[in-house]
C-alpha positions as CSV (number, residue, x, y, z in Angstrom):
1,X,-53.8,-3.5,-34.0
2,X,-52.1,-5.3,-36.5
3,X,-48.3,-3.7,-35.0
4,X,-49.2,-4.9,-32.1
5,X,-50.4,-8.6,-33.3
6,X,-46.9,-8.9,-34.9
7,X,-44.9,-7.9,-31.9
8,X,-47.1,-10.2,-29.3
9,X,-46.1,-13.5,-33.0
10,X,-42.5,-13.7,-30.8
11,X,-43.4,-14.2,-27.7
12,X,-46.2,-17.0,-29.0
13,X,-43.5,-18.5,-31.0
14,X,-40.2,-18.7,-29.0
15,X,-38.5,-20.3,-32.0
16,X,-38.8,-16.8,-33.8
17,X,-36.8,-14.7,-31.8
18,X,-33.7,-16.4,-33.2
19,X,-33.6,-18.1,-36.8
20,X,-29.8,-18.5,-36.7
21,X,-28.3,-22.2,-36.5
22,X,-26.5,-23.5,-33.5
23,X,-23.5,-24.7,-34.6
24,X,-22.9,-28.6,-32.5
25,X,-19.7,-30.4,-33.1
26,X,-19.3,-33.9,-32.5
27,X,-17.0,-37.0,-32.8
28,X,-18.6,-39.7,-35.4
29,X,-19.6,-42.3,-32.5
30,X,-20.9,-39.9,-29.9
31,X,-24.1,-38.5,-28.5
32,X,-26.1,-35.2,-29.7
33,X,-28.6,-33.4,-26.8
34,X,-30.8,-31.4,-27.1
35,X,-33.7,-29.0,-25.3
36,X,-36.7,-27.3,-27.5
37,X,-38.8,-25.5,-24.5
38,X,-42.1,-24.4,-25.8
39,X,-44.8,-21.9,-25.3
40,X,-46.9,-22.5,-22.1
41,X,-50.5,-22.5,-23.7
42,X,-49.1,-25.6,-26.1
43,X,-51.4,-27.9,-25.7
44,X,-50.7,-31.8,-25.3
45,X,-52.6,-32.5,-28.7
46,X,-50.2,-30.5,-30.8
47,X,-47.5,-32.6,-32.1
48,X,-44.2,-32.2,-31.8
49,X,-41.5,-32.6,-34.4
50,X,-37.4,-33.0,-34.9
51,X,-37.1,-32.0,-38.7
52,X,-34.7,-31.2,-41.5
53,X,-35.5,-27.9,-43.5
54,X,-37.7,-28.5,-46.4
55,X,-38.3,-25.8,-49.3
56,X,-40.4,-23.4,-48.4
57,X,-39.7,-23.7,-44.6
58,X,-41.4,-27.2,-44.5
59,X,-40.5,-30.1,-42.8
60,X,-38.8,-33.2,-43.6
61,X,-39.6,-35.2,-40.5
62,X,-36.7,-37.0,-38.6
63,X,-39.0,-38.2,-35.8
64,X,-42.5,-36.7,-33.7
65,X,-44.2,-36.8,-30.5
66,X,-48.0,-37.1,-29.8
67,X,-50.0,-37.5,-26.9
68,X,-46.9,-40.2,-25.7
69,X,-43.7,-39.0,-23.5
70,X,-41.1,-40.9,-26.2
71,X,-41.1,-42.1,-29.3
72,X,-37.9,-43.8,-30.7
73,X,-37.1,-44.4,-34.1
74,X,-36.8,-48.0,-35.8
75,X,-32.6,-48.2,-35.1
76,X,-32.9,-47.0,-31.9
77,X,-30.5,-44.5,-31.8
78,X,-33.4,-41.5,-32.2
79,X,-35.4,-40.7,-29.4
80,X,-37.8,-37.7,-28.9
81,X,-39.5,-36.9,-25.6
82,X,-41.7,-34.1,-24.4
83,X,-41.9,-33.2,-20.7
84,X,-45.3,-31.2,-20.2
85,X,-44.2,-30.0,-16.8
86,X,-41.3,-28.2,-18.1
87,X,-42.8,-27.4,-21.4
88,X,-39.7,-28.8,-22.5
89,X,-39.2,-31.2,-26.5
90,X,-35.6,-32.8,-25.7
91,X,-34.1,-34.6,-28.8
92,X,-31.5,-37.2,-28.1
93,X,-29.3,-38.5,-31.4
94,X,-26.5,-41.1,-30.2
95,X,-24.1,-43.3,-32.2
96,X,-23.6,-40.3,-34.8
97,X,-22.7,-41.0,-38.3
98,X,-20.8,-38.3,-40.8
99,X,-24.1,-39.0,-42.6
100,X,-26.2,-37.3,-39.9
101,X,-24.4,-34.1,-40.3
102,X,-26.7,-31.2,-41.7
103,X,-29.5,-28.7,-40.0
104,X,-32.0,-29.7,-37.8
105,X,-34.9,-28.1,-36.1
106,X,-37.4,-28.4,-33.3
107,X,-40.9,-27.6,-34.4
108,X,-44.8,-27.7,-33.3
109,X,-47.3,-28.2,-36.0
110,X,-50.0,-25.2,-36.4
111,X,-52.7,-24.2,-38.2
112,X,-52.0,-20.7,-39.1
113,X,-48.0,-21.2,-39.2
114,X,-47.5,-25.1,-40.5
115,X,-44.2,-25.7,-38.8
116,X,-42.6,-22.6,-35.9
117,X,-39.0,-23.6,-35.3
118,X,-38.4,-23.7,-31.6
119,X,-34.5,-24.1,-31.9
120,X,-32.3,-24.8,-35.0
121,X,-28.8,-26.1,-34.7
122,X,-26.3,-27.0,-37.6
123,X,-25.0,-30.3,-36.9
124,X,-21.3,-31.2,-37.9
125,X,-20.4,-34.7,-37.2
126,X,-16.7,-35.2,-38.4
127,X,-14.6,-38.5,-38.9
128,X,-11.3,-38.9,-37.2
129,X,-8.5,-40.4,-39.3
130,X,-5.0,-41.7,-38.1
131,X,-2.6,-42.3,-40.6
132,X,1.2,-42.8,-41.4
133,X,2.7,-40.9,-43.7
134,X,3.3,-42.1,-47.3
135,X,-0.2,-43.9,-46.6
136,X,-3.2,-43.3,-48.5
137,X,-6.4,-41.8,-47.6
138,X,-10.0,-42.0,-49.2
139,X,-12.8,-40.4,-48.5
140,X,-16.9,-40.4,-50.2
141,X,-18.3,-37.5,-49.7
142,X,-22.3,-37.3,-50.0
143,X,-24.2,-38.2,-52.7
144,X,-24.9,-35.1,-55.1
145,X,-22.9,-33.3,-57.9
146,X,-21.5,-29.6,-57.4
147,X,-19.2,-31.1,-54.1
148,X,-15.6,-29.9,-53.4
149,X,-13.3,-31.1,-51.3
150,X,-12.1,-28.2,-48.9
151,X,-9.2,-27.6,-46.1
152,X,-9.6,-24.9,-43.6
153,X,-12.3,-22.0,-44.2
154,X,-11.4,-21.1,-47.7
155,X,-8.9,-23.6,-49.0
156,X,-11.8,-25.7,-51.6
157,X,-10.6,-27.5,-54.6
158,X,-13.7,-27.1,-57.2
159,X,-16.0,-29.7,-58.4
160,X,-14.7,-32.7,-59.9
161,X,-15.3,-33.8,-63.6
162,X,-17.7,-36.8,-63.9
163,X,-15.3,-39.7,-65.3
164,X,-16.0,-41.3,-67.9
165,X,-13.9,-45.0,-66.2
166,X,-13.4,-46.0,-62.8
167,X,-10.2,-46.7,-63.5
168,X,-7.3,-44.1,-63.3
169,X,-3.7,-43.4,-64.7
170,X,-1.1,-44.7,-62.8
171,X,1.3,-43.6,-64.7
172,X,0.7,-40.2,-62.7
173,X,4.0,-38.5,-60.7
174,X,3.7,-39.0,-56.8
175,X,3.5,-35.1,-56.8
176,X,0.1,-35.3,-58.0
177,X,-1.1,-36.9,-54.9
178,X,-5.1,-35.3,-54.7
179,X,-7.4,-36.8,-57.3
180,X,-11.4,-36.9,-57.3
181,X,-13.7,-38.5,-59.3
182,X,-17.6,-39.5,-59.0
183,X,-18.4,-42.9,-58.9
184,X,-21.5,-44.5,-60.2
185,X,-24.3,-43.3,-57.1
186,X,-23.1,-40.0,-57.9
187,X,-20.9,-39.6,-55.1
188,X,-17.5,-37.6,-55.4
189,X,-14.9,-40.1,-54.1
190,X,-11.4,-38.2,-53.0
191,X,-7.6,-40.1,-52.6
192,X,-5.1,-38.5,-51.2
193,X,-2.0,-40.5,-51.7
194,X,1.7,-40.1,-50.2
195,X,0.9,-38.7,-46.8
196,X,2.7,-36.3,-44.9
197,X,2.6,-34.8,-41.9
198,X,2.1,-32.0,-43.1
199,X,-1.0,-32.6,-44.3
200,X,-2.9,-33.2,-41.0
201,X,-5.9,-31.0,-40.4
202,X,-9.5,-30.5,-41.0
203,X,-11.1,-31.5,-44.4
204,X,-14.7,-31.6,-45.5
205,X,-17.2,-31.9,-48.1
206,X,-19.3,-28.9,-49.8
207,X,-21.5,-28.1,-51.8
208,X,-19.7,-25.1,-54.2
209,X,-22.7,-22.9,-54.0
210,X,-22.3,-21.6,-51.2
211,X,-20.1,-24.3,-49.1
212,X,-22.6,-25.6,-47.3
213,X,-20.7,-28.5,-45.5
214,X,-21.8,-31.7,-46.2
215,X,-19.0,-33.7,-43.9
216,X,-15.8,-33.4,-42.2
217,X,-12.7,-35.3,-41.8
218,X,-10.2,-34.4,-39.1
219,X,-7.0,-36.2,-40.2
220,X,-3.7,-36.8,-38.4
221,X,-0.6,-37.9,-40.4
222,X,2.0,-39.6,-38.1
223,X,5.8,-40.2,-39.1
224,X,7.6,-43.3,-38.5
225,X,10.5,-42.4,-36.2
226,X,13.8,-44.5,-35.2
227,X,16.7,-43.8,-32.3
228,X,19.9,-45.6,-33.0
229,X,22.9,-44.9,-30.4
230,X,26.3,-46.0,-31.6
231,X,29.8,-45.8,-31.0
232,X,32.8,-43.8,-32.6
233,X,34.4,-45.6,-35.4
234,X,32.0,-48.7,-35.4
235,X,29.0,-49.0,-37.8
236,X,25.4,-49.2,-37.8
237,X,22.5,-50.5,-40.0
238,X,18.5,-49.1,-40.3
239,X,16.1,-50.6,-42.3
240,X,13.3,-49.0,-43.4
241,X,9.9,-50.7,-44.9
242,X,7.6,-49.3,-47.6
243,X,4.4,-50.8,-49.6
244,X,5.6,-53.4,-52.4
245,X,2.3,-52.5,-54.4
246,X,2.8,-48.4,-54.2
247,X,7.0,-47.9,-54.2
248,X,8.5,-50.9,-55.7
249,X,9.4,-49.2,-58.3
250,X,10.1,-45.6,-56.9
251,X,14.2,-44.9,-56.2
252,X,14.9,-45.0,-52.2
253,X,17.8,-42.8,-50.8
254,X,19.2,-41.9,-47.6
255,X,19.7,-38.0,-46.5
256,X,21.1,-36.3,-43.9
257,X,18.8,-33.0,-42.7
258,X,21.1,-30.0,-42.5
259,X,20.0,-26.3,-41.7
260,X,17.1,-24.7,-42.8
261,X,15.3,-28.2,-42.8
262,X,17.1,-29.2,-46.5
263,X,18.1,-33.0,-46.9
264,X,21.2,-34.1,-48.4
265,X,21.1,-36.8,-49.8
266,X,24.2,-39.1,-49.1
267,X,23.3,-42.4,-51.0
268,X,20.3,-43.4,-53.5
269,X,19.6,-46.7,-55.1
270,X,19.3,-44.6,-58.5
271,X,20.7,-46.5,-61.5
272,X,23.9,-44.8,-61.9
273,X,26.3,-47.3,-62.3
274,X,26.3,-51.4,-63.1
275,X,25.8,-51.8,-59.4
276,X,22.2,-51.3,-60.0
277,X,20.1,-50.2,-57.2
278,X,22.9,-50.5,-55.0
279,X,25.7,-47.3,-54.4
280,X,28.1,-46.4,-52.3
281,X,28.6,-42.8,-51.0
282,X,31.9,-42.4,-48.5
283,X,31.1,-45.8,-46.2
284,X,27.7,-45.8,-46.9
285,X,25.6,-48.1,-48.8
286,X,22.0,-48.8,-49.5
287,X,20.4,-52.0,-50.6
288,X,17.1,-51.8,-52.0
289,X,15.1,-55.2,-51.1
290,X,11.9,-55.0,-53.5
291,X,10.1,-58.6,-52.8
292,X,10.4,-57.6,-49.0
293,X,10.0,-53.7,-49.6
294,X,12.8,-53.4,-46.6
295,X,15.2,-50.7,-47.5
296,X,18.7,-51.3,-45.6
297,X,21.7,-48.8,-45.0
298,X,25.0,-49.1,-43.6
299,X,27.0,-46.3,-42.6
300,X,31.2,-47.5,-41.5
301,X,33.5,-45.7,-39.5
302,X,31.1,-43.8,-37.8
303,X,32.3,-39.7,-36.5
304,X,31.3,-38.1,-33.5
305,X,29.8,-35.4,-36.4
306,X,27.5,-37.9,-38.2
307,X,25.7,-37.6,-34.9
308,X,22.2,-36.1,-36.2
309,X,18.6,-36.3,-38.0
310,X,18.1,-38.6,-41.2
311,X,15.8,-39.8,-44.0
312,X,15.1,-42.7,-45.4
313,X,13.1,-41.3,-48.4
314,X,11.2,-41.9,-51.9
315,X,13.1,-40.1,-54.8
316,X,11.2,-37.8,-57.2
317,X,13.3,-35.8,-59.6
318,X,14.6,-33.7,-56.8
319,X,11.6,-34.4,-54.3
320,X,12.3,-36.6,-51.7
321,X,9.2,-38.0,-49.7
322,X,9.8,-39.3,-46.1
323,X,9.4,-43.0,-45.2
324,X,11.0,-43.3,-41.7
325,X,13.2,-40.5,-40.0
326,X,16.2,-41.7,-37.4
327,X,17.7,-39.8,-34.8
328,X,21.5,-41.4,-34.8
329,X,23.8,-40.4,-31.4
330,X,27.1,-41.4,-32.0
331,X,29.2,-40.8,-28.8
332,X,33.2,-41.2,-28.2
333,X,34.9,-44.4,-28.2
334,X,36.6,-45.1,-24.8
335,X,39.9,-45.5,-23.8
336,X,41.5,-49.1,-22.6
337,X,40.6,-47.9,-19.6
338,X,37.0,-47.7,-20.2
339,X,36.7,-43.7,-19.6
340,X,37.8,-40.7,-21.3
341,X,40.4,-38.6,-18.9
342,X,38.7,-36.2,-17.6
343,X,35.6,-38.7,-17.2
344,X,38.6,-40.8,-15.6
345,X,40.0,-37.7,-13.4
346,X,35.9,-37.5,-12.2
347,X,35.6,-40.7,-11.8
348,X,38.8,-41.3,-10.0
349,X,37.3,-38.3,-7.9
350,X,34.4,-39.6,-7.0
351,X,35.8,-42.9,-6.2
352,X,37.9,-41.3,-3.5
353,X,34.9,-39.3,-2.0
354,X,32.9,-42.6,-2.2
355,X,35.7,-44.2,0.1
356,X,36.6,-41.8,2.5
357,X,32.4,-41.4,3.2
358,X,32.6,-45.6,3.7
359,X,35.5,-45.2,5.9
360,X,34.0,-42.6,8.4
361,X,30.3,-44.7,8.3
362,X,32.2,-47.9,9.2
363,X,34.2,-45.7,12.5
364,X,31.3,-44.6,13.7
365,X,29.4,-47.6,14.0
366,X,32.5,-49.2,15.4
367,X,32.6,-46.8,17.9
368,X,29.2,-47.4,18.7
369,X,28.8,-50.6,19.3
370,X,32.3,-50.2,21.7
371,X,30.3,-47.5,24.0
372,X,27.0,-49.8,23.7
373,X,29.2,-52.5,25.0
374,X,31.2,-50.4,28.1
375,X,27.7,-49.2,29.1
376,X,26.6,-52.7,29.5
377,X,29.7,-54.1,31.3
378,X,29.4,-51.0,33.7
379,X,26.1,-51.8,34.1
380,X,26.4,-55.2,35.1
381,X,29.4,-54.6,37.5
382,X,27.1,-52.0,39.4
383,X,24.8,-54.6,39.9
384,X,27.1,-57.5,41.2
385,X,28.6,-54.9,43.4
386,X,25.6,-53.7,44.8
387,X,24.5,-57.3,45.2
388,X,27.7,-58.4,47.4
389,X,27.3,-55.0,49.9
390,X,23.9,-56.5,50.1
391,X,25.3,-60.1,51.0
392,X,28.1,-58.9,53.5
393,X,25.8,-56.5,55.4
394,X,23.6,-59.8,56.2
395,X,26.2,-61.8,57.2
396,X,27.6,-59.1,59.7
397,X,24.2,-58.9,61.0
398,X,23.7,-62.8,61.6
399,X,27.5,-62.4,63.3
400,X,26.3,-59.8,65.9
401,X,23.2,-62.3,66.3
402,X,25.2,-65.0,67.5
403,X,27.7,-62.9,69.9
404,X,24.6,-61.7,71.1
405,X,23.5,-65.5,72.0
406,X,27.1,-66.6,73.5
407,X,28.7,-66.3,77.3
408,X,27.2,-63.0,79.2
409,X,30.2,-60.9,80.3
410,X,30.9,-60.0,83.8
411,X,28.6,-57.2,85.3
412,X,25.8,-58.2,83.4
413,X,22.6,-60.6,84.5
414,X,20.7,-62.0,82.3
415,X,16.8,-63.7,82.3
416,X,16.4,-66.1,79.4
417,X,12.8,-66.0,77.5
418,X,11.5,-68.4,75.0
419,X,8.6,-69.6,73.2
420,X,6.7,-72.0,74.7
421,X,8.5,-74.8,72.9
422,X,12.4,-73.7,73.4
423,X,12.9,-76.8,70.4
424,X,11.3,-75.2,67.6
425,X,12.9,-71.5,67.6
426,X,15.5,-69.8,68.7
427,X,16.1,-68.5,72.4
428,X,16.6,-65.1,73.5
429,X,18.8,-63.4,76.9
430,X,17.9,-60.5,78.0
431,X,21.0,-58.8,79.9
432,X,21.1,-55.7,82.5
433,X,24.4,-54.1,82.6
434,X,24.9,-52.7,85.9
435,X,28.3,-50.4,86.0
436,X,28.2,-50.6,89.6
437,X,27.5,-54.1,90.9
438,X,26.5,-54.5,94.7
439,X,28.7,-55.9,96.7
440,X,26.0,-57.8,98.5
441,X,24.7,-59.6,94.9
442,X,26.2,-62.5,93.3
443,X,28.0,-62.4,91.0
444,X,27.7,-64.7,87.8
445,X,30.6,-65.6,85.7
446,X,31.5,-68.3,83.0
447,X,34.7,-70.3,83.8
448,X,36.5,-73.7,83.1
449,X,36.9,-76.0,86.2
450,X,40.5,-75.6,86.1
451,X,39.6,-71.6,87.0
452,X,37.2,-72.5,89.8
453,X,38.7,-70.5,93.1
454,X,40.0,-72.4,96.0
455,X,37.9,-71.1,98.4
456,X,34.5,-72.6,97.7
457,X,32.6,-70.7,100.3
458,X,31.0,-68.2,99.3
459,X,30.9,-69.3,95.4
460,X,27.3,-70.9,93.6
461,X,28.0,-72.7,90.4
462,X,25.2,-73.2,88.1
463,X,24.9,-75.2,84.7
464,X,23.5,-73.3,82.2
465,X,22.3,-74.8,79.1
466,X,20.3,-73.9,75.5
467,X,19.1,-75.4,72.9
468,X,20.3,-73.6,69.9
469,X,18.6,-73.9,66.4
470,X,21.0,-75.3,63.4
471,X,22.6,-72.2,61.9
472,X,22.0,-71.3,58.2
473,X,24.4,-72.6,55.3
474,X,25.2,-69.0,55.1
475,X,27.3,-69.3,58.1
């Protein structure tokens, strides 16, 4: 009975089937979410909880729920909320801190087991840091003694001894760039000074027993880069710019990077000489301004092979820290001509390709517009010519109108018809040819009165007259 009691305890208790943290990562500034679901049988009168362990698997209470849907907490930026239709505790954090990061849990208050987890999660909250190199960067972790600063998994630097003064050497060398003290709360306060880029990644605070983290940093070191083009056998000039208060004093020089990623160094403002802090190194120089904190070099006569990667960098013994890095292209110095020859030669080439493609685009639409304008012209010819057939077939119809209207010829008789007004149109003959007149029938003929025949006895003569219409100004 008792075997069976404890296999029925998971199945009451969800939150027991699975005691291991759920590990939630998020950006200081963002939102955690989060869904406790509960046993069915939960009542509405037990309350609900969002805790932080407590010894003895107690609870440190964050925020609870009871007999109310939300509760919020006095900043706003905690809210709990339980859902009875779902059977579902949903936890909302927003505007995370670094300070928030630790382990939570979910929990319903009981009688016979004080505090059940319904879901644990381990919450990391880390702080994103941009930064150039040679800058510094400080970072207070959590209040309480036994901390260590960490990289990576495995990389932890060991507690810090409690100082006696706030106040530290600065008479330390630059390669001693980590130092951590505690300050008065009790708090271990870390510097990290002379960035690199090298030193970008993931840092956080622990405890040492056991490396509990306490907070993370994700940190990104930038470097400060320059492109300079120039010509062959002119000069150029870079300035570089560093902190007055933390390298005024530190030597500046000015290296070129060779293979394997070594700088030499061509010029430094090192005192070596009564010059001071300003040397020259086979046409270059370097001038140290400290009240501005503006290095300045000047390399003369500039090769095609100083082309390349350089450094303007602090100088420690014989470690050299980057400030800024410039790319310099150097590229061949033209001819009076303004190209090289065989740039020339291509050019030349090109020119002539360029030209001959003009030439054959101008012909072509020459020739175009020629045949646009011989199909116009042929065009408009066709139509005049088609308009004067048009013309001389009328007036060759209006002639064979009026030799119709003249004398009638021999042979022929003719009965004239008209309209009833012969005055306002036109009158019409109409003629029957007879090839064989009779002898008997009279004959009709038009002639002058000089023509008349002598012999006026067996002759008629008639007057025949018609009113013509005016003929058109086409005639």
């Amino acid at each position: 009975m008792e075997l069976r009691a404890l296999f029925l305890l998971p199945l009451c208790f969800p939150g027991l089937q699975s005691q291991t943290p759920e590990v939630q990562r998020r950006r200081e500034g963002d939102t955690l979410y989060i869904q406790c679901p509960y046993a069915p049988w939960t009542t509405d009168q037990q309350i609900k909880y969002w805790c932080l362990p407590r010894g003895n698997g107690g609870c440190q209470e964050v925020l609870h729920t009871y007999l109310e849907d939300s509760i919020r907490s006095s900043d706003e930026r905690i809210k709990i909320k339980d859902n009875r239709t779902s059977k579902t505790v949903s936890v909302t954090m927003a505007d995370l801190k670094v300070e928030n990061s630790g382990t939570y849990f979910c929990a319903i208050y009981s009688s016979y087991n004080n505090y059940p987890r319904l879901k644990t999660i381990s919450l990391i909250v880390f702080r994103e840091l941009l930064r150039w190199e040679l800058d510094t960067l400080t970072v207070q972790c959590p209040v309480g003694y036994g901390m260590a600063w960490c990289r990576g998994q495995t990389d932890c630097t060991g507690p810090a001894r409690r100082q006696t003064s706030s106040k530290q050497s600065e008479t330390k060398s630059l390669q001693d760039r980590v130092t951590m003290q505690y300050n008065g709360q009790g708090a271990l306060v870390v510097t990290m000074k002379n960035l690199k880029n090298q030193d970008s990644g993931v840092y956080w605070c622990a405890l040492s027993s056991g490396h509990t983290r306490k907070m993370e940093i994700v940190l990104s070191v930038f470097k400060r880069t320059q492109k300079l083009p120039a010509k062959e056998s002119g000069n150029v000039t870079v300035q570089c710019h560093y902190k007055i208060a933390d390298y005024q004093a530190v030597s500046k020089a000015w290296c070129k990077i060779k293979e394997g990623k070594m700088c030499n160094v061509l010029v430094t403002t090192r005192s070596e000489s009564p010059a001071g802090n300003s040397t020259a190194r086979g046409g270059v120089r370097i001038q140290d301004d400290t009240q501005q904190g503006i290095v300045t070099v000047t390399m003369e006569q500039l090769q095609v092979q100083d082309s390349g990667v350089y450094w303007c960098a602090l100088q420690d013994g014989s470690d050299l820290l980057r400030m800024e890095e410039v790319t310099l292209s150097v590229s061949k110095a033209l001819p009076p001509g303004g190209f090289p020859d065989s740039e020339r030669r291509s050019q030349e080439i090109l020119l002539g390709d360029s030209c001959s493609g003009n030439t054959f685009l101008i012909l072509s639409v020459v020739l175009l517009i020629l045949l646009l304008l011989a199909l116009l012209t042929s065009i408009a010819l066709a139509v005049r010519y088609s308009r004067l057939l048009l013309r001389t077939g009328t007036r060759e119809a209006e002639d064979t109108s009026d030799r119709a209207e003249g004398t009638a010829q021999p042979g022929s008789t003719g009965r004239r018809e008209s309209s009833q007004d012969d005055s306002k149109g036109p009158a019409y003959i109409n003629l029957d040819v007879q090839s064989h007149p009779n002898p008997e029938d009279s004959l009709y003929c038009n002639v002058e009165l000089s023509q008349a025949p002598r012999n006026p006895q067996h002759v008629e003569y008639a007057v025949i007259a018609f009113s013509q219409s005016p003929r058109t100004g086409r005639e």
